[in-house]
PDB file of N, H, CA, C and O in Angstrom:
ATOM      1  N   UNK A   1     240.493 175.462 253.243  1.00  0.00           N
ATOM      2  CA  UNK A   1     240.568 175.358 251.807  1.00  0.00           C
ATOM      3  C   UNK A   1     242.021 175.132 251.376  1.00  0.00           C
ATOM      4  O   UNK A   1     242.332 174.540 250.343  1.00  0.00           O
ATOM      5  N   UNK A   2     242.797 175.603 252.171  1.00  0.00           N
ATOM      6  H   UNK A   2     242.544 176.084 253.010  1.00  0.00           H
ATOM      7  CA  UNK A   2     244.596 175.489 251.287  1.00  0.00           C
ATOM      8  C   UNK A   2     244.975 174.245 251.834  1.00  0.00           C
ATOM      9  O   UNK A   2     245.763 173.519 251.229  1.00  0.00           O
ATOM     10  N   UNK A   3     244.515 173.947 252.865  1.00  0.00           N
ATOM     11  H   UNK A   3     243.874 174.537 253.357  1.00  0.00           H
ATOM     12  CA  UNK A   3     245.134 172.332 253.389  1.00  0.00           C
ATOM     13  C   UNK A   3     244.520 171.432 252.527  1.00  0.00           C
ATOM     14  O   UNK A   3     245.141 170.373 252.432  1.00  0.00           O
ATOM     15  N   UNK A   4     243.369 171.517 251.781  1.00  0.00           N
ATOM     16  H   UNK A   4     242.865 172.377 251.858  1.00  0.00           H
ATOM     17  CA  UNK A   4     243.240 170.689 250.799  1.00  0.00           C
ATOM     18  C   UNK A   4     244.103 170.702 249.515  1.00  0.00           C
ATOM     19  O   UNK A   4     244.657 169.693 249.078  1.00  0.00           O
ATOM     20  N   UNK A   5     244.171 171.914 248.953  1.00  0.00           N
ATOM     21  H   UNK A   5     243.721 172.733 249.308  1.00  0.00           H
ATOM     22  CA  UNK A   5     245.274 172.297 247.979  1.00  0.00           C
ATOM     23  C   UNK A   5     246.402 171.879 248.423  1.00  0.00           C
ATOM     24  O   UNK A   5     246.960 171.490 247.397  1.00  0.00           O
ATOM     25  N   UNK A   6     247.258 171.666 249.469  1.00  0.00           N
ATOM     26  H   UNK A   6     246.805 171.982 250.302  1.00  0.00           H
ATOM     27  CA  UNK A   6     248.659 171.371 249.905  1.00  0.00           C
ATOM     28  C   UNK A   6     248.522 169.819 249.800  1.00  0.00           C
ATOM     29  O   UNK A   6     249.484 169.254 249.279  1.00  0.00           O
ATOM     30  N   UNK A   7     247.556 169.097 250.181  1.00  0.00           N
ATOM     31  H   UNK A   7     246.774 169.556 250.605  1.00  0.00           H
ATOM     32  CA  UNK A   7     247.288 167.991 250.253  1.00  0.00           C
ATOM     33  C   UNK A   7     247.141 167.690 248.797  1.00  0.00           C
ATOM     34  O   UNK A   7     247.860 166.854 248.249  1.00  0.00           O
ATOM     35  N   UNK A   8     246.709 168.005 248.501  1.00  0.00           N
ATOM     36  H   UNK A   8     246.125 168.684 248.946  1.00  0.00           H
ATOM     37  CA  UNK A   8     246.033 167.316 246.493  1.00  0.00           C
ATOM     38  C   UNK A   8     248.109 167.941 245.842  1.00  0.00           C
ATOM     39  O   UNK A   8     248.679 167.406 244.891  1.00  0.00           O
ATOM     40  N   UNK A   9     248.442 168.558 246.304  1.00  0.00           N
ATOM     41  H   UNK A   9     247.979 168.992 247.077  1.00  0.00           H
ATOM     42  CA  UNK A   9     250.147 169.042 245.588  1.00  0.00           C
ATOM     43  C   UNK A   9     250.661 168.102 246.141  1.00  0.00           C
ATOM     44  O   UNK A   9     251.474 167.684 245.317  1.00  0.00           O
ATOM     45  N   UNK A  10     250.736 167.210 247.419  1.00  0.00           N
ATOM     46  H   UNK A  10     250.075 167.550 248.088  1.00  0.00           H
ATOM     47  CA  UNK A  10     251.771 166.801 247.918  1.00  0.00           C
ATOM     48  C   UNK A  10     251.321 165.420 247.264  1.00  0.00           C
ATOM     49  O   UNK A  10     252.247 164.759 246.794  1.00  0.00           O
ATOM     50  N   UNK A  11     249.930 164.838 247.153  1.00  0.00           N
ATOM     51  H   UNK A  11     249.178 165.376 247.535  1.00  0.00           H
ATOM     52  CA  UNK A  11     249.826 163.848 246.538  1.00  0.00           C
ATOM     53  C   UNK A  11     250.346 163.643 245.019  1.00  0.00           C
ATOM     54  O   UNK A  11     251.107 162.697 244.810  1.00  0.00           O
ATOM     55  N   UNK A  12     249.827 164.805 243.552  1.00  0.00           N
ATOM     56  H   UNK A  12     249.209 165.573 243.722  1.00  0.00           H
ATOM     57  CA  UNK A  12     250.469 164.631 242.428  1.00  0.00           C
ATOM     58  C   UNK A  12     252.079 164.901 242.541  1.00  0.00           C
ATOM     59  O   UNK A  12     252.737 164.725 241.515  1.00  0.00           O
ATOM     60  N   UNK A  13     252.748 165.320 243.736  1.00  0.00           N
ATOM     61  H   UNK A  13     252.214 165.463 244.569  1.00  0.00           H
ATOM     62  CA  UNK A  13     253.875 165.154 243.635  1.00  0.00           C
ATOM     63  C   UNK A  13     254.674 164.042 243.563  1.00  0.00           C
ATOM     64  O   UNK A  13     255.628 163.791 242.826  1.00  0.00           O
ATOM     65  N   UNK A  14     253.973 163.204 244.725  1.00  0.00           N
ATOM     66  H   UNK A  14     253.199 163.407 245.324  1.00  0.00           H
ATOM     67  CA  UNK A  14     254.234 161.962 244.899  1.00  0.00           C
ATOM     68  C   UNK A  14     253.990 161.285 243.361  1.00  0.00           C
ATOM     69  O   UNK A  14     254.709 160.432 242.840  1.00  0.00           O
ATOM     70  N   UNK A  15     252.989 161.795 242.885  1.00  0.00           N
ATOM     71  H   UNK A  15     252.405 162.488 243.308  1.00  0.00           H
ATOM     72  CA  UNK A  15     252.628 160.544 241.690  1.00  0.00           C
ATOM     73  C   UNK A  15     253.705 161.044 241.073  1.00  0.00           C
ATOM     74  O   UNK A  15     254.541 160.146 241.179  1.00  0.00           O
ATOM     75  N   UNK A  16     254.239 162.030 240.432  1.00  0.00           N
ATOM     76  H   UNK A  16     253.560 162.759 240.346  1.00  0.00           H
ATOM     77  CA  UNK A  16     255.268 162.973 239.822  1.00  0.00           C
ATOM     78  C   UNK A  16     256.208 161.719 240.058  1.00  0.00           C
ATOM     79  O   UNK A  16     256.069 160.691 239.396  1.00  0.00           O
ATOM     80  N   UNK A  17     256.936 161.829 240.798  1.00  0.00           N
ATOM     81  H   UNK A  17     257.049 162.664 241.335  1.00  0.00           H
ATOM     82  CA  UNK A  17     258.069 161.304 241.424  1.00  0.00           C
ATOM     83  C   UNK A  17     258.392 159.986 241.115  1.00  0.00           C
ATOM     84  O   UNK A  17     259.599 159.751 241.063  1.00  0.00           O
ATOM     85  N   UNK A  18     257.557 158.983 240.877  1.00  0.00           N
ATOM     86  H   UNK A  18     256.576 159.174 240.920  1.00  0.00           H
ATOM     87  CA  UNK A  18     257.209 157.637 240.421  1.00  0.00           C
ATOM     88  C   UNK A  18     257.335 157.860 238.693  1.00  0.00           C
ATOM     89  O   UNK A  18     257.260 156.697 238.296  1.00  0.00           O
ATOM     90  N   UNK A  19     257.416 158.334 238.029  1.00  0.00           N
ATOM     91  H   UNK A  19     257.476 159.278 238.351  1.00  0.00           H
ATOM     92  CA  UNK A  19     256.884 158.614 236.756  1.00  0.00           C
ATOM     93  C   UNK A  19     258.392 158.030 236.115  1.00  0.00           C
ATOM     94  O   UNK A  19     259.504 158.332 236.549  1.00  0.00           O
ATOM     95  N   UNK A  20     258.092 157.102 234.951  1.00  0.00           N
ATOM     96  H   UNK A  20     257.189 156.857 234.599  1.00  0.00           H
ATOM     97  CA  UNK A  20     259.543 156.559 234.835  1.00  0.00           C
ATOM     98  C   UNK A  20     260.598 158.199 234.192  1.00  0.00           C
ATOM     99  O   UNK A  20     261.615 158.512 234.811  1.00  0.00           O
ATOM    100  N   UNK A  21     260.262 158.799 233.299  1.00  0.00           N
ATOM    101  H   UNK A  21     259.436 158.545 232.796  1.00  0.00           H
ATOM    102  CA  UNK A  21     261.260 160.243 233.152  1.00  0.00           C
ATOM    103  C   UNK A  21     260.756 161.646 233.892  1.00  0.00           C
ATOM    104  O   UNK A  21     259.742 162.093 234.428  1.00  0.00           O
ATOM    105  N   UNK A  22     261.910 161.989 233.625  1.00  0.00           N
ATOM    106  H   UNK A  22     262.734 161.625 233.190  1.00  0.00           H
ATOM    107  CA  UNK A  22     261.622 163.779 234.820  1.00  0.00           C
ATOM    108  C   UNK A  22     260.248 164.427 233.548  1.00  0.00           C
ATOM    109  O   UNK A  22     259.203 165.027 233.798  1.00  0.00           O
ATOM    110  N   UNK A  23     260.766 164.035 232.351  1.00  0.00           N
ATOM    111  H   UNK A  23     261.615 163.548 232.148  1.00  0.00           H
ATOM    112  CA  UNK A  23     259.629 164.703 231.197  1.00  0.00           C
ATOM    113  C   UNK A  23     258.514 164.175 232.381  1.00  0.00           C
ATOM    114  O   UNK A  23     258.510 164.482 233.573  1.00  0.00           O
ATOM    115  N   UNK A  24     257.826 163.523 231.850  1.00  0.00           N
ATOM    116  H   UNK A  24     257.829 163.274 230.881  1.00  0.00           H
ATOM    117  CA  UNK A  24     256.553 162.642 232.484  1.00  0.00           C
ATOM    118  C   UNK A  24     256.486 163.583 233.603  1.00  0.00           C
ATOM    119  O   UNK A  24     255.798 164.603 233.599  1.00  0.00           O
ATOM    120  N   UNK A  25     257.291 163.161 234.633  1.00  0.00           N
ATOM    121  H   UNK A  25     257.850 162.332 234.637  1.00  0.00           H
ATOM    122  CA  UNK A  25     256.829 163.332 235.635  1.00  0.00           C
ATOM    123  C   UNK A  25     256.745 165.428 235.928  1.00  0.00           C
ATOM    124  O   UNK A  25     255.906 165.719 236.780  1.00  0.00           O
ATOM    125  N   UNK A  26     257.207 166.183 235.551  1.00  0.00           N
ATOM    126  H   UNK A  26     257.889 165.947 234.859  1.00  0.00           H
ATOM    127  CA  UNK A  26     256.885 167.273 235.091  1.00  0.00           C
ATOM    128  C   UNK A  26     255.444 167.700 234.752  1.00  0.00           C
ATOM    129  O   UNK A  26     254.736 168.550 235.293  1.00  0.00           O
ATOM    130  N   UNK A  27     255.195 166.858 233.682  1.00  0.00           N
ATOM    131  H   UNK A  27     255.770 166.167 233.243  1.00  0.00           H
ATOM    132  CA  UNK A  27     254.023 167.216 232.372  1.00  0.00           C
ATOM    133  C   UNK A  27     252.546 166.751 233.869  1.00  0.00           C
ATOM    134  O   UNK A  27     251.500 167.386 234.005  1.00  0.00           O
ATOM    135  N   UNK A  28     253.049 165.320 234.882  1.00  0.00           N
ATOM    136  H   UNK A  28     253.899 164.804 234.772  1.00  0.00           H
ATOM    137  CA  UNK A  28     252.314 164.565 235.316  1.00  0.00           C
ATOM    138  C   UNK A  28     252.098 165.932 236.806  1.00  0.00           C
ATOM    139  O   UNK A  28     250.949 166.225 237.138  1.00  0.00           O
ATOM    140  N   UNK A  29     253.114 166.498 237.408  1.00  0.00           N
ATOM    141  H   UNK A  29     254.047 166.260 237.138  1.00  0.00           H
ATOM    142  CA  UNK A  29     252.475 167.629 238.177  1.00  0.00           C
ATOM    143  C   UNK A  29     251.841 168.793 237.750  1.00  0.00           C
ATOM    144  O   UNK A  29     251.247 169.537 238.530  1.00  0.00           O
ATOM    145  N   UNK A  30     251.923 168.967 236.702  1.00  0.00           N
ATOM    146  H   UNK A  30     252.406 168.362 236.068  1.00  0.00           H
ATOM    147  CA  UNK A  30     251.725 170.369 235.800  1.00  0.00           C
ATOM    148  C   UNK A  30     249.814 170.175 235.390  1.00  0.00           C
ATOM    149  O   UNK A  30     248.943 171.024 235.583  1.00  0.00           O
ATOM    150  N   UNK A  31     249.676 169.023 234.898  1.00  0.00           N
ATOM    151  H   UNK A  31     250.383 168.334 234.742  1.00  0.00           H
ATOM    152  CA  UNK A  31     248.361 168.764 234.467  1.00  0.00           C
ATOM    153  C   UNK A  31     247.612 167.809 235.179  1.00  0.00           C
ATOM    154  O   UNK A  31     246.534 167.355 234.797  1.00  0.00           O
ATOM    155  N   UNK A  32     248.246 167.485 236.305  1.00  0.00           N
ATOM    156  H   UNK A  32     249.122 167.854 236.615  1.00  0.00           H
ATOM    157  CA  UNK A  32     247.359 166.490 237.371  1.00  0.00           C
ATOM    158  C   UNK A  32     247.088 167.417 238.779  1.00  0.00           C
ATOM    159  O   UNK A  32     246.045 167.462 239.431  1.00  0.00           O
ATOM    160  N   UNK A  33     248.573 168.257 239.073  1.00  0.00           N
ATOM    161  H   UNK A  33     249.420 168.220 238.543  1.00  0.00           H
ATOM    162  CA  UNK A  33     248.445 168.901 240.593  1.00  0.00           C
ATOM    163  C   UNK A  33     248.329 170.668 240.087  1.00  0.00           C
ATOM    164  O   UNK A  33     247.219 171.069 240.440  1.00  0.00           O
ATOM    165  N   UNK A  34     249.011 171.625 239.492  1.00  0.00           N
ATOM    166  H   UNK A  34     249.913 171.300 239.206  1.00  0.00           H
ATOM    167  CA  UNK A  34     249.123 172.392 239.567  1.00  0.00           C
ATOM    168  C   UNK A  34     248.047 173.638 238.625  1.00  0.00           C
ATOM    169  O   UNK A  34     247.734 174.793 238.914  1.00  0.00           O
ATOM    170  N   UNK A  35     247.715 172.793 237.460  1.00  0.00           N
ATOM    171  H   UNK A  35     247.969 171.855 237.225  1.00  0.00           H
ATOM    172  CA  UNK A  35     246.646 173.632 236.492  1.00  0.00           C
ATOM    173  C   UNK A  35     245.381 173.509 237.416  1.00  0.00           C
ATOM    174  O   UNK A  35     244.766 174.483 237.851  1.00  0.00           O
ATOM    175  N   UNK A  36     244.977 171.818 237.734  1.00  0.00           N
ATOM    176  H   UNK A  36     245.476 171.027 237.381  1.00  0.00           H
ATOM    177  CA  UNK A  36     243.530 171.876 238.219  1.00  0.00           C
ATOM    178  C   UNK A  36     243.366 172.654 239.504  1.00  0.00           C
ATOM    179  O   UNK A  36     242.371 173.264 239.896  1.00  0.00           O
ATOM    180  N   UNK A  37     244.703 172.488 240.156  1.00  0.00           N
ATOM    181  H   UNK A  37     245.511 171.992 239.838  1.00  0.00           H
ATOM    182  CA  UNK A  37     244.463 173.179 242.051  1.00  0.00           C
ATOM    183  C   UNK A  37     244.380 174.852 241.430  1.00  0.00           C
ATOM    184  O   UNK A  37     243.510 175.681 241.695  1.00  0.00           O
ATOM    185  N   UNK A  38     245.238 174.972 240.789  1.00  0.00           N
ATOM    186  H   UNK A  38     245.945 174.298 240.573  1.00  0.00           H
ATOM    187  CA  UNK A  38     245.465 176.513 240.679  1.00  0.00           C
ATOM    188  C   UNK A  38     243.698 177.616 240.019  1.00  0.00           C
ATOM    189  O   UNK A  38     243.178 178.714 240.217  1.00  0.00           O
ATOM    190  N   UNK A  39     243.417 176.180 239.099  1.00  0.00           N
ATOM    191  H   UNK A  39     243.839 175.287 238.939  1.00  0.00           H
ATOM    192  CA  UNK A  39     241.464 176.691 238.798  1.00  0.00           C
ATOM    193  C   UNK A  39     240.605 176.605 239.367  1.00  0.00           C
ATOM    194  O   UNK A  39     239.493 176.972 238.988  1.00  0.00           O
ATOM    195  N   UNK A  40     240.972 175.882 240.897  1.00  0.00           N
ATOM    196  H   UNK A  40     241.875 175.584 241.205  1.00  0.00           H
ATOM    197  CA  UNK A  40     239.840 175.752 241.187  1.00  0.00           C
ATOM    198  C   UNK A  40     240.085 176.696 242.835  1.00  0.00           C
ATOM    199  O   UNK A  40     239.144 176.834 243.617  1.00  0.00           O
ATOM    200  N   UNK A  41     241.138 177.117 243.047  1.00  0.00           N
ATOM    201  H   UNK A  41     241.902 177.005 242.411  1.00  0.00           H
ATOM    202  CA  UNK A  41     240.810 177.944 243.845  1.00  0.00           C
ATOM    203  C   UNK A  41     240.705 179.224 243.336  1.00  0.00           C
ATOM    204  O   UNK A  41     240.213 180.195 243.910  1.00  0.00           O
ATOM    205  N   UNK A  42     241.241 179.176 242.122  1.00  0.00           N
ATOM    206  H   UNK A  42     241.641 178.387 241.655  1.00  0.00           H
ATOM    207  CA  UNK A  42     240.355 180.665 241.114  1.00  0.00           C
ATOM    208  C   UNK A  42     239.115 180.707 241.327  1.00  0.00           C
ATOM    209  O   UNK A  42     238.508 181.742 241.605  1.00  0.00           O
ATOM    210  N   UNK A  43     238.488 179.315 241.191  1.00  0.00           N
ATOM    211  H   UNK A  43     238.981 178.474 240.964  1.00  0.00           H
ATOM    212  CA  UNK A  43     236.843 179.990 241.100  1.00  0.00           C
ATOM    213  C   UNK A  43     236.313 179.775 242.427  1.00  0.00           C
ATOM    214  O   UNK A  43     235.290 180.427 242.635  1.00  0.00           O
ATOM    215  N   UNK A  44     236.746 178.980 243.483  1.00  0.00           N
ATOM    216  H   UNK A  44     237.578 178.451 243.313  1.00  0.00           H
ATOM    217  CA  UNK A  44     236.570 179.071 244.789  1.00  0.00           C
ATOM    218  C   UNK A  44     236.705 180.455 245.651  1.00  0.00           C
ATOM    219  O   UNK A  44     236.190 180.480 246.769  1.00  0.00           O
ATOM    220  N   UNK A  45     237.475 181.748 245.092  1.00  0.00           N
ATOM    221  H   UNK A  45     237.894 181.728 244.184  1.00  0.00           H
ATOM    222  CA  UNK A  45     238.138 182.597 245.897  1.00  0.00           C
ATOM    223  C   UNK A  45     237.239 183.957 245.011  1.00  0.00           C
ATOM    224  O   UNK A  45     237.294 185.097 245.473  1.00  0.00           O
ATOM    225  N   UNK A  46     236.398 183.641 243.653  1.00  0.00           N
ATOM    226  H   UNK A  46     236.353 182.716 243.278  1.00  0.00           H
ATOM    227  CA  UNK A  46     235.202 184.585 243.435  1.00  0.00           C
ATOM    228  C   UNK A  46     234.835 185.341 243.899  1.00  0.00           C
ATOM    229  O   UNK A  46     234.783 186.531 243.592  1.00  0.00           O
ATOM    230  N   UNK A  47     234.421 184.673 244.949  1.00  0.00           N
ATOM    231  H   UNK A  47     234.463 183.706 245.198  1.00  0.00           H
ATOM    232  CA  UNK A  47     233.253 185.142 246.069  1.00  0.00           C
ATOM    233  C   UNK A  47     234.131 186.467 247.179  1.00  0.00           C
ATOM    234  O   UNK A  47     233.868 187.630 247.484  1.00  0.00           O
ATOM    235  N   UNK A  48     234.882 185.814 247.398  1.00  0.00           N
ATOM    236  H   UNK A  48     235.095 184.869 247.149  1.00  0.00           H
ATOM    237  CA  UNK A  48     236.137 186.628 247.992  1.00  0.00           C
ATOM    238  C   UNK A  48     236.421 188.241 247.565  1.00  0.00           C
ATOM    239  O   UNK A  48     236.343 189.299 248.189  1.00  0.00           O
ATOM    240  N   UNK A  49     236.815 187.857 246.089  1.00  0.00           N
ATOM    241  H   UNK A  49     236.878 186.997 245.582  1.00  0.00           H
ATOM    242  CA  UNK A  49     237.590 188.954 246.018  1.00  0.00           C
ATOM    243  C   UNK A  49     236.425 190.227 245.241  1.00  0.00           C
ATOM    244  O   UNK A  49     236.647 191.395 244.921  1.00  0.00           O
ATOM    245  N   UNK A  50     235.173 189.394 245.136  1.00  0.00           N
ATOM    246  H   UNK A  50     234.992 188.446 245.396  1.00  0.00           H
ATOM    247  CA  UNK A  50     234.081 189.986 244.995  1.00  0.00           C
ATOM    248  C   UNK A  50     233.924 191.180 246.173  1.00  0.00           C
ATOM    249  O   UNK A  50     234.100 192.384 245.984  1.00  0.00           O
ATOM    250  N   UNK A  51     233.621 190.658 247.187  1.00  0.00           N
ATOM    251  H   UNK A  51     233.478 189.680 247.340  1.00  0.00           H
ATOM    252  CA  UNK A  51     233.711 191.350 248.490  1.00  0.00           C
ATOM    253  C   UNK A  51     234.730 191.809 248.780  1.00  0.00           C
ATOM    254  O   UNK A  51     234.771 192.448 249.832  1.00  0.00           O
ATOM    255  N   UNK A  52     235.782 191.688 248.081  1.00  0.00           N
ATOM    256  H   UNK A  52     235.749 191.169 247.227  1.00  0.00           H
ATOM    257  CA  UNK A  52     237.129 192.498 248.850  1.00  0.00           C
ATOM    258  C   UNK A  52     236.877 193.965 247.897  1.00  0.00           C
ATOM    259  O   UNK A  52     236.914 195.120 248.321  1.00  0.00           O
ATOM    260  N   UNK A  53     236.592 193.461 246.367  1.00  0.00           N
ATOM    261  H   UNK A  53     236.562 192.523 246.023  1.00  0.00           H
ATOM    262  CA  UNK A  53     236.117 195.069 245.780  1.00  0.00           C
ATOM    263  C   UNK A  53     234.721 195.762 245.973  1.00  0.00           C
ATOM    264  O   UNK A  53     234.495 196.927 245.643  1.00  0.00           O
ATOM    265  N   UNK A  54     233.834 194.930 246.534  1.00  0.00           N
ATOM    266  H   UNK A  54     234.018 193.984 246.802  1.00  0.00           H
ATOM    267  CA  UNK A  54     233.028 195.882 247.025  1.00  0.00           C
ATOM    268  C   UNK A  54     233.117 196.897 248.278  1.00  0.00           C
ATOM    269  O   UNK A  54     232.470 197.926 248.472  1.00  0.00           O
ATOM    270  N   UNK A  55     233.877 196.437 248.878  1.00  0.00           N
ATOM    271  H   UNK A  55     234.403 195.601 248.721  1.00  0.00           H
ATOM    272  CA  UNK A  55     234.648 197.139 250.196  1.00  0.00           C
ATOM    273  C   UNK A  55     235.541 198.278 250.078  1.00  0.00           C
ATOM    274  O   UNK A  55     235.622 199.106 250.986  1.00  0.00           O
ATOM    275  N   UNK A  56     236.396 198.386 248.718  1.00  0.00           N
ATOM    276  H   UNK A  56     236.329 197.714 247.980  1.00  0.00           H
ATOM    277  CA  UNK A  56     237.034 198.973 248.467  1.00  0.00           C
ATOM    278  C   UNK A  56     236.610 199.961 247.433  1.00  0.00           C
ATOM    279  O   UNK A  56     237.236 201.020 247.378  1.00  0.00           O
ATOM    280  N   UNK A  57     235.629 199.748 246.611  1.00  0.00           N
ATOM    281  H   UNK A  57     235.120 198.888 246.656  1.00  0.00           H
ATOM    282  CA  UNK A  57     234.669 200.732 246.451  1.00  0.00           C
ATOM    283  C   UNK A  57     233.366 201.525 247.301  1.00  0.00           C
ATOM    284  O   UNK A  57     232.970 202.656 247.019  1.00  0.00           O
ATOM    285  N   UNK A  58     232.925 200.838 248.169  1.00  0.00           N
ATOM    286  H   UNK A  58     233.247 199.919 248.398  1.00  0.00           H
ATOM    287  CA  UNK A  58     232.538 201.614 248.872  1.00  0.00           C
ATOM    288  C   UNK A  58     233.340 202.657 250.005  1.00  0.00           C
ATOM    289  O   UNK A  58     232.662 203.449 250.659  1.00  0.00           O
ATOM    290  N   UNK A  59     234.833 202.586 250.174  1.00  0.00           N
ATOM    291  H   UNK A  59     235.384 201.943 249.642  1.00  0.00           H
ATOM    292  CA  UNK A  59     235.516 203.594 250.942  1.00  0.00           C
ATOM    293  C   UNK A  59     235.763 204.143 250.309  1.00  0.00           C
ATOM    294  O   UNK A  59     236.015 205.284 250.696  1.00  0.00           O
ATOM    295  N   UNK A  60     235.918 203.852 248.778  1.00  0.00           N
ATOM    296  H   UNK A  60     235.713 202.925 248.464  1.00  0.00           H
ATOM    297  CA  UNK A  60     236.606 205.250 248.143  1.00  0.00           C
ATOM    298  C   UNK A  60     235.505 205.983 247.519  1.00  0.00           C
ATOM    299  O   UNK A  60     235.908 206.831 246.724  1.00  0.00           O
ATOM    300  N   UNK A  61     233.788 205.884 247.684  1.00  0.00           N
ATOM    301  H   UNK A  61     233.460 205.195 248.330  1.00  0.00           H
ATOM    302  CA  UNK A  61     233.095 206.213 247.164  1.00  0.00           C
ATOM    303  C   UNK A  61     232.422 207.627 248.173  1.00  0.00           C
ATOM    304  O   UNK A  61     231.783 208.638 247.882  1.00  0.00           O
ATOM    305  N   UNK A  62     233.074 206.931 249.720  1.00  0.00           N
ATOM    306  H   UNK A  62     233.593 206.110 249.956  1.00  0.00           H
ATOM    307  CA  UNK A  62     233.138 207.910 250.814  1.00  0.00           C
ATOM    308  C   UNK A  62     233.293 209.392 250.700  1.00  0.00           C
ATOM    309  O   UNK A  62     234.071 209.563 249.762  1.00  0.00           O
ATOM    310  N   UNK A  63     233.018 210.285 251.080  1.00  0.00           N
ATOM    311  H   UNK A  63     232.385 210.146 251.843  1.00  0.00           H
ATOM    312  CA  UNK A  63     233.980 211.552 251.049  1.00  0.00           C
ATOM    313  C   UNK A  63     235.355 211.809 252.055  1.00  0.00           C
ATOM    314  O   UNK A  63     235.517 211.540 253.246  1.00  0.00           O
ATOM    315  N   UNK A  64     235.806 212.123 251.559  1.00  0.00           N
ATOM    316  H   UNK A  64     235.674 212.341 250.592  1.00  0.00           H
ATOM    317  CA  UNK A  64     236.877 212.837 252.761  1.00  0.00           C
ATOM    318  C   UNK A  64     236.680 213.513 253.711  1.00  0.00           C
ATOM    319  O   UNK A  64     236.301 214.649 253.423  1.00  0.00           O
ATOM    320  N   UNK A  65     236.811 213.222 255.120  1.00  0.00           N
ATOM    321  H   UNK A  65     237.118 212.299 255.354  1.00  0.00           H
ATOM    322  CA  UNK A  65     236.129 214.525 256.273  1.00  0.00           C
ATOM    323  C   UNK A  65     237.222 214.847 256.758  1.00  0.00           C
ATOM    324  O   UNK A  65     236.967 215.496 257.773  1.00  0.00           O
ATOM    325  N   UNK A  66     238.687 214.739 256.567  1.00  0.00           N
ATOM    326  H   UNK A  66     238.895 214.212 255.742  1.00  0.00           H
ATOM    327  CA  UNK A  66     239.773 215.680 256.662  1.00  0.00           C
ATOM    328  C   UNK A  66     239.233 217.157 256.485  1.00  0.00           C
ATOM    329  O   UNK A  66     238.474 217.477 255.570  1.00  0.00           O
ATOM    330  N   UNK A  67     239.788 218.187 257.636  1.00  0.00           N
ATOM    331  H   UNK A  67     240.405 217.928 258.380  1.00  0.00           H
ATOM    332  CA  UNK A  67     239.884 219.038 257.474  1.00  0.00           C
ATOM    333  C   UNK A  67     240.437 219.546 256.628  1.00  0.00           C
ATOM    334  O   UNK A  67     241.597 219.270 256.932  1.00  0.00           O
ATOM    335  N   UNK A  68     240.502 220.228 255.565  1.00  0.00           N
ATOM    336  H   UNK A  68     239.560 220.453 255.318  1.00  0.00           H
ATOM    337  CA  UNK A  68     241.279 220.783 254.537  1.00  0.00           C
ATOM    338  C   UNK A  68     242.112 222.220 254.972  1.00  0.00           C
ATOM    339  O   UNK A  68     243.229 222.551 254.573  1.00  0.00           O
ATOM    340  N   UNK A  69     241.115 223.054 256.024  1.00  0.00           N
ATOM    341  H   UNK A  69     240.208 222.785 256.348  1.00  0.00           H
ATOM    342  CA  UNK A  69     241.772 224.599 256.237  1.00  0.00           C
ATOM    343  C   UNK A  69     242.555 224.611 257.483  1.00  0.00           C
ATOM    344  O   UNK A  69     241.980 224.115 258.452  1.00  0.00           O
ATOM    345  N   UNK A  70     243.458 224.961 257.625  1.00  0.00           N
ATOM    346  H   UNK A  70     243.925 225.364 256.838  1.00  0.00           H
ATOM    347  CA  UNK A  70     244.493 225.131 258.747  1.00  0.00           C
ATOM    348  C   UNK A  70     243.876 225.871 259.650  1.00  0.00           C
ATOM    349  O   UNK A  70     242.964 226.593 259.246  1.00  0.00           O
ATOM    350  N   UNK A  71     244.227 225.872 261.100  1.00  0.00           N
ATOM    351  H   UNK A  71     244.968 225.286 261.428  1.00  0.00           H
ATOM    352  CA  UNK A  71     243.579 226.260 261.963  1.00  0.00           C
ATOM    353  C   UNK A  71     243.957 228.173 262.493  1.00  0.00           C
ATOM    354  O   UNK A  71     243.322 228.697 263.408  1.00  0.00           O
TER     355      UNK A  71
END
């Protein structure tokens, strides 16, 4: 999944770079490479971090089996 993202950045960079002013070519990575890559591995990575908090609620939903009393 990120080698596509590195790939789709290195391409609007390139287009960037061609752009007759730095304005342009700014505005041209910002709303061609960096808003769309950056949303769509937002909603690609859902699923993810879905499961990363269900994981992390279920350990802390655990009890503690530390001994508490000194021996």
């Amino acid at each position: 999944m990120y080698i596509i993202a590195i790939a789709w950045l290195y391409v609007t960079f390139l287009m960037a770079a061609t752009e007759p002013s730095v304005t342009a070519g700014i505005l041209t990575f910002f709303f061609y490479g960096l808003l769309p890559c950056g949303l769509l591995m937002w909603i690609l990575g859902t699923s993810q971090r879905k499961h990363k908090k269900a994981l992390l609620e279920e350990e802390l939903s655990q009890p503690d089996r530390t001994d508490s009393q000194a021996d």
